[in-house]
C-alpha positions as CSV (number, residue, x, y, z in Angstrom):
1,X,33.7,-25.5,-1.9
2,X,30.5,-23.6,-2.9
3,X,29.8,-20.7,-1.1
4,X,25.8,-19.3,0.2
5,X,25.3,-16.3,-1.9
6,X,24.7,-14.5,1.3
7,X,28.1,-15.5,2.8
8,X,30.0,-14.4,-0.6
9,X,27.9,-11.6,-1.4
10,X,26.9,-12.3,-4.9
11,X,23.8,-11.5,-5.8
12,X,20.6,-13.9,-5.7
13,X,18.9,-14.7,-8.6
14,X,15.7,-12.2,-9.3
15,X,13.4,-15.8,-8.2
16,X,14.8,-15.2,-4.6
17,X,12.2,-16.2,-1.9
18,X,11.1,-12.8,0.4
19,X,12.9,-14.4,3.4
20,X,16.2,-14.4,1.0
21,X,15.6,-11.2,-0.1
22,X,15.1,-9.9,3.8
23,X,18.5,-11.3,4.4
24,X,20.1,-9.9,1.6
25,X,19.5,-6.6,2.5
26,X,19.7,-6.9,6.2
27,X,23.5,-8.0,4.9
28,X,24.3,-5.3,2.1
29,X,23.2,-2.3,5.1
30,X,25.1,-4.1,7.8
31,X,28.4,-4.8,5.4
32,X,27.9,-0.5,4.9
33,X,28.2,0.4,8.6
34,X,31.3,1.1,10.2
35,X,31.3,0.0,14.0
36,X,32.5,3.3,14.7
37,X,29.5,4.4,13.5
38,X,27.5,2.6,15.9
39,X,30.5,4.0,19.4
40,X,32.5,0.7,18.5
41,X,35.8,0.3,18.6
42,X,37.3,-0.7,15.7
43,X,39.5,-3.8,16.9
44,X,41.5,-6.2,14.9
45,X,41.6,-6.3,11.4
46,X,37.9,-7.4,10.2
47,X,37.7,-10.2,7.4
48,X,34.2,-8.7,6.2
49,X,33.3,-5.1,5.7
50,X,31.4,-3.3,8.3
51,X,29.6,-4.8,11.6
52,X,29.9,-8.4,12.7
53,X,26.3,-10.3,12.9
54,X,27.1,-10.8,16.5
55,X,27.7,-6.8,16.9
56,X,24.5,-6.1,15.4
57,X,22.6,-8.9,17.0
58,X,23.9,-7.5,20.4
59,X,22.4,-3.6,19.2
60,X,19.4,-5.5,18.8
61,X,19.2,-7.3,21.9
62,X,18.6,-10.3,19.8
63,X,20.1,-13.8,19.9
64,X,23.5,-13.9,17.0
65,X,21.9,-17.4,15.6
66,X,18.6,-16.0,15.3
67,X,20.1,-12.9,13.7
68,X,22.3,-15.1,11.5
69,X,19.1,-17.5,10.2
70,X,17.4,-13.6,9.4
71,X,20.1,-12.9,7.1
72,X,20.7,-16.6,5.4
73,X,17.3,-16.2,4.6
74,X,16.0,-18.6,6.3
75,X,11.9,-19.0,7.1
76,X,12.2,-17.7,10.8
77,X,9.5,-15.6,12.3
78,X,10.6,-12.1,12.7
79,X,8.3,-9.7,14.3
80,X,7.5,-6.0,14.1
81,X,9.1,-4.9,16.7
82,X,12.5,-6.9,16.1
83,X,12.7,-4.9,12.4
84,X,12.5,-2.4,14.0
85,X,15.3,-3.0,16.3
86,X,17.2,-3.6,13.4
87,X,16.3,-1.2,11.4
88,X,17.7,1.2,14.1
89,X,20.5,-0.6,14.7
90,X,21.1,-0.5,11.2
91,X,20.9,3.4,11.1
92,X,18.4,2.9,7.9
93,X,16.9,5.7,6.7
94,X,13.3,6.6,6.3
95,X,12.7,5.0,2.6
96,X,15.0,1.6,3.7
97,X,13.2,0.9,7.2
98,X,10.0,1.2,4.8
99,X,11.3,-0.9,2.6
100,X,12.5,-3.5,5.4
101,X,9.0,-3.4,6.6
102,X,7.7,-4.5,2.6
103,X,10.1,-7.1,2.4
104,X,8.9,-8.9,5.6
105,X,5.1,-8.0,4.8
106,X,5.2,-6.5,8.4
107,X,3.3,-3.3,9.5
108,X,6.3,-0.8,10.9
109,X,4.7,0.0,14.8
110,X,6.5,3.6,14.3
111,X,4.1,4.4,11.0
112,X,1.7,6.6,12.0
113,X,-2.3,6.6,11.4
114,X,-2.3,9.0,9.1
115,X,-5.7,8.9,9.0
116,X,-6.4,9.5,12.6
117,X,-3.3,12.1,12.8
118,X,-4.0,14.3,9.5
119,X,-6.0,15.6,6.9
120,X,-5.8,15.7,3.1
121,X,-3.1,18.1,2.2
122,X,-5.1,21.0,1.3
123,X,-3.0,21.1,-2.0
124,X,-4.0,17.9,-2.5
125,X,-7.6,18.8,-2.9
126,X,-6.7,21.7,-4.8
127,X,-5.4,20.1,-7.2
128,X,-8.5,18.7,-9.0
129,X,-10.1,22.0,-9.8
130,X,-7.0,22.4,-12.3
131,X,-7.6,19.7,-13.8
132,X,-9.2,20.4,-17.1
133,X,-11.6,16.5,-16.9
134,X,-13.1,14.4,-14.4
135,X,-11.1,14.5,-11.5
136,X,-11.5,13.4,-7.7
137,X,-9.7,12.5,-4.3
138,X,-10.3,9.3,-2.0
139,X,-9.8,8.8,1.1
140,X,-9.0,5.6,2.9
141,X,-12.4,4.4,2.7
142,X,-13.3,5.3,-0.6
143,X,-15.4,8.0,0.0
144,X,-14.9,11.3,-2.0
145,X,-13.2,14.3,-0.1
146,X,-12.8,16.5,-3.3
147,X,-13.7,16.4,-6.8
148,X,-14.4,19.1,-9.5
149,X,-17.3,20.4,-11.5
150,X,-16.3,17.9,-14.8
151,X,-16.8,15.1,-12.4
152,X,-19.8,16.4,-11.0
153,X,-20.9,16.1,-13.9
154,X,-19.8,12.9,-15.1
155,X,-21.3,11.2,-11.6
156,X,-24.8,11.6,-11.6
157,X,-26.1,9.7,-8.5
158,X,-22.7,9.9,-6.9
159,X,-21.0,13.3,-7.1
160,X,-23.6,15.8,-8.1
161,X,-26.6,16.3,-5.3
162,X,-26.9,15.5,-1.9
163,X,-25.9,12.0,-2.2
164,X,-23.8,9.5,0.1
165,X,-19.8,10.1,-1.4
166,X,-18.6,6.6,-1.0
167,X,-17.6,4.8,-4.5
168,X,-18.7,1.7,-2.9
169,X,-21.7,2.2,-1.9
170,X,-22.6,4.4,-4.8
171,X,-22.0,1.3,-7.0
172,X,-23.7,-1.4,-5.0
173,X,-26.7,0.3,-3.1
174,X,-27.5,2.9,-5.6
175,X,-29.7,2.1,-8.8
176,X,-28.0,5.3,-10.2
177,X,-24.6,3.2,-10.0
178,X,-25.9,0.6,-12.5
179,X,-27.7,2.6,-14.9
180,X,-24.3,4.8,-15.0
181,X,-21.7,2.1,-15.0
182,X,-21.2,-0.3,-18.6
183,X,-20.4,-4.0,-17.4
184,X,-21.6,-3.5,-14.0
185,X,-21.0,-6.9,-13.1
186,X,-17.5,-6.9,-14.1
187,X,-16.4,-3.2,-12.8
188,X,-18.5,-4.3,-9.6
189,X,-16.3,-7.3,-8.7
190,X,-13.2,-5.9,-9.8
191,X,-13.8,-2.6,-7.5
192,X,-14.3,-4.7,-4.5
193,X,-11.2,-7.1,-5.2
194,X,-9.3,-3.9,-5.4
195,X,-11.3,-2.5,-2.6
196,X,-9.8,-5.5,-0.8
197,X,-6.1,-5.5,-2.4
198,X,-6.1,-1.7,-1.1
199,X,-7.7,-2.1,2.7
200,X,-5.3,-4.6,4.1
201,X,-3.4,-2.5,6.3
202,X,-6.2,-1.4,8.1
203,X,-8.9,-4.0,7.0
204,X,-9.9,-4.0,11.2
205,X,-10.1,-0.1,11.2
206,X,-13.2,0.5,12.9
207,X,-14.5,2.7,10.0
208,X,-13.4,0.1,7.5
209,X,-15.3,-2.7,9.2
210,X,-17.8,-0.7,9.5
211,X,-18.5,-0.1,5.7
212,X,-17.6,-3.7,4.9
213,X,-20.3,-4.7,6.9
214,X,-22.6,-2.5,6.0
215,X,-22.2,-3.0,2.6
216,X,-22.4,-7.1,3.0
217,X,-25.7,-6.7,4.7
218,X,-27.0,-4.2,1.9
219,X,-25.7,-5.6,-1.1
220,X,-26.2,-9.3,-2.0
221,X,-23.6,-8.7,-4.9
222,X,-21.2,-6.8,-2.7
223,X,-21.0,-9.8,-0.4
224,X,-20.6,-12.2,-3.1
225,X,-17.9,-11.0,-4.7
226,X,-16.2,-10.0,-1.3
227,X,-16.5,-13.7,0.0
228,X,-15.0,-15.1,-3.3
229,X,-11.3,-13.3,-1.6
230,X,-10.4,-12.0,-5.0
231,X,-7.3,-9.6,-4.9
232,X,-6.7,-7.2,-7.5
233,X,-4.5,-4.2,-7.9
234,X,-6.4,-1.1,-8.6
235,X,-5.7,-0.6,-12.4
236,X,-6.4,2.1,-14.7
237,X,-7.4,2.2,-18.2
238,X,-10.7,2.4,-20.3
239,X,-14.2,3.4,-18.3
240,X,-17.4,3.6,-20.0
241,X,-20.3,4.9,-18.9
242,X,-24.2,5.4,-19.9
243,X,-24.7,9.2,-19.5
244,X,-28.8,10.2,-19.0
245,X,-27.5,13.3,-20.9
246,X,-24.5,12.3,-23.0
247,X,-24.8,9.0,-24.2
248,X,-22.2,6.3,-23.9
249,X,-19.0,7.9,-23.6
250,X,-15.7,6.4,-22.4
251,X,-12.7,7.5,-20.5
252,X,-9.2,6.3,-19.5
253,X,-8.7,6.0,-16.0
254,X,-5.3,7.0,-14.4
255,X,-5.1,6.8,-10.4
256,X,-2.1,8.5,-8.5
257,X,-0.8,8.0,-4.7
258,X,0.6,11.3,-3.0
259,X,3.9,10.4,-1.4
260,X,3.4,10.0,2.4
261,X,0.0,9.6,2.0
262,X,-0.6,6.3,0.3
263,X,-4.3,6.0,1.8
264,X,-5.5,8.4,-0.2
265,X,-6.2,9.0,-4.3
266,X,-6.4,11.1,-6.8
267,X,-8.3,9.5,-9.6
268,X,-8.5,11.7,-13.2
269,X,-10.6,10.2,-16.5
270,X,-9.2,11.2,-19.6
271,X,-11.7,11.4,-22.7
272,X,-10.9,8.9,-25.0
C-alpha cells in the first residue's frame, strides 16, 4: 500500500504545491502538541503523536473533514480568520503564525498597521548619519524619512533642497530624476515593478492609492510601465548616475528590512 506523505510523515519533495506545504506544517505543529497542553485528557493510547485532527478541528470550531483536506493539502479555501484559529489552537508562536500566514498568501487580521500605529524607530533614522556613503530610510510609500549629508549630496533634485521626498515621483515627474539617473528607462520600469512587488499588502492604503494615482495621471511613463503588471523584487547591485558636479560615477546598491518593520528601508550605495 503506498502511503500520502502527509499520513506517513515523510517529507515532500522541495516542488511541493503551497497548499501541500500549508498542510505539512499544519501536521508537523499539531503532531508536537500534547493534548494536555491544550486541558485534554490524555485518553487511550494514541497511534500518532500529539492531537488528533478531530481535536484540533473542534479548538478551531471548524469541520474535521475540512480540517483534514487543509492538512492533505488539498486546494480548499482557507480564510484569514480560520489561520488564525488554528494558529491559536496550535499554540504557534509569533515567527510560525507569520509563517502560516506566508504559506497561505493570507494577510494575518492580528498584524498591526504599523504604519498607522508607529513611527520609524528613532535608531532607525539614526543610523544613516554613521554611515560613512549615501545612505537613506523609506517609508511605506517610498518617500524619504531620513537620509545623510553623502546622500544629500549624491541626490540633487531629490534629497538636497526643498524638494518633494518621494523616490517615485522624483524619478517620474522631476526632469532632475532623468538627467541624474543612467538608463532611465530601464531603472524607471524596474522601480515601479518593484514599487508594485513591495505595495501589495496595502496596495488599497489610502495614501498608497493616492500616489499611484497621482503618479499615473502625471507621468505617461509611470502609467505605462504600471499597467504592463510587471513584478519584480527590489534588487541591489550596480547604480550609475550623471552627477552635474562629479561626473558619471557608480555605486552598488544594498537595501535592508528592520525586523518588525518590513514597510520601511534602509537603502546604503557603496562606491564602486
Amino acid at each position: 500500500m503506498t502511503l500520502d506523505p502527509a499520513e506517513s510523515g515523510s517529507a515532500r519533495p522541495l516542488d511541493a504545491t503551497p497548499a501541500q506545504a500549508l498542510g505539512d506544517f499544519i501536521r508537523a505543529h499539531r503532531e508536537r502538541l500534547s493534548p494536555q497542553a491544550v486541558g485534554l485528557p490524555p485518553g487511550p493510547r494514541r497511534r500518532t503523536p500529539g492531537l488528533r485532527r478531530e481535536e484540533v478541528a473542534q479548538l478551531c470550531g471548524v469541520s474535521p473533514t475540512w480540517y483534514t483536506w487543509i492538512e492533505q493539502g488539498r486546494s480548499v479555501s482557507a480564510s484569514a480568520d480560520a489561520l488564525a484559529r488554528i494558529a491559536v489552537a496550535l499554540q504557534l508562536s509569533r515567527a510560525e503564525r507569520a509563517y502560516l500566514f506566508e504559506l497561505a498568501a493570507q494577510r494575518d487580521p492580528a498584524e498591526p498597521d504599523v504604519a498607522a500605529t508607529a513611527d520609524a524607530p528613532a535608531t532607525l533614522l539614526q543610523t544613516v548619519q554613521l554611515v560613512d556613503a549615501p545612505a537613506y530610510v523609506l517609508d511605506r510609500q517610498w518617500t524619504a524619512l531620513a537620509w545623510n549629508t553623502h546622500a544629500t549630496d549624491l541626490f540633487t533634485g531629490w534629497l538636497d533642497g526643498a524638494h518633494d521626498r518621494n523616490l517615485l515621483r522624483f524619478t517620474f515627474t522631476e526632469p532632475s530624476g532623468r538627467d541624474l539617473i543612467v538608463d532611465w528607462e530601464t531603472r524607471a520600469r524596474r522601480l515601479a515593478a518593484e514599487f508594485r512587488a513591495d505595495s501589495i499588502r496595502h496596495l488599497n492604503d489610502a495614501p498608497t492609492r493616492a500616489l499611484i494615482d497621482a503618479l499615473t495621471a502625471a507621468s505617461d511613463d509611470f502609467a505605462r510601465f504600471w499597467g504592463s503588471q510587471d513584478v519584480f523584487e527590489r534588487e541591489g547591485g550596480r547604480r550609475e548616475f550623471n552627477h552635474p558636479r562629479h561626473g558619471r560615477i557608480a555605486y552598488d546598491q544594498i537595501t535592508f528590512k528592520p525586523a518588525h518593520r518590513e514597510d520601511l528601508k534602509l537603502v546604503v550605495l557603496v562606491r564602486l
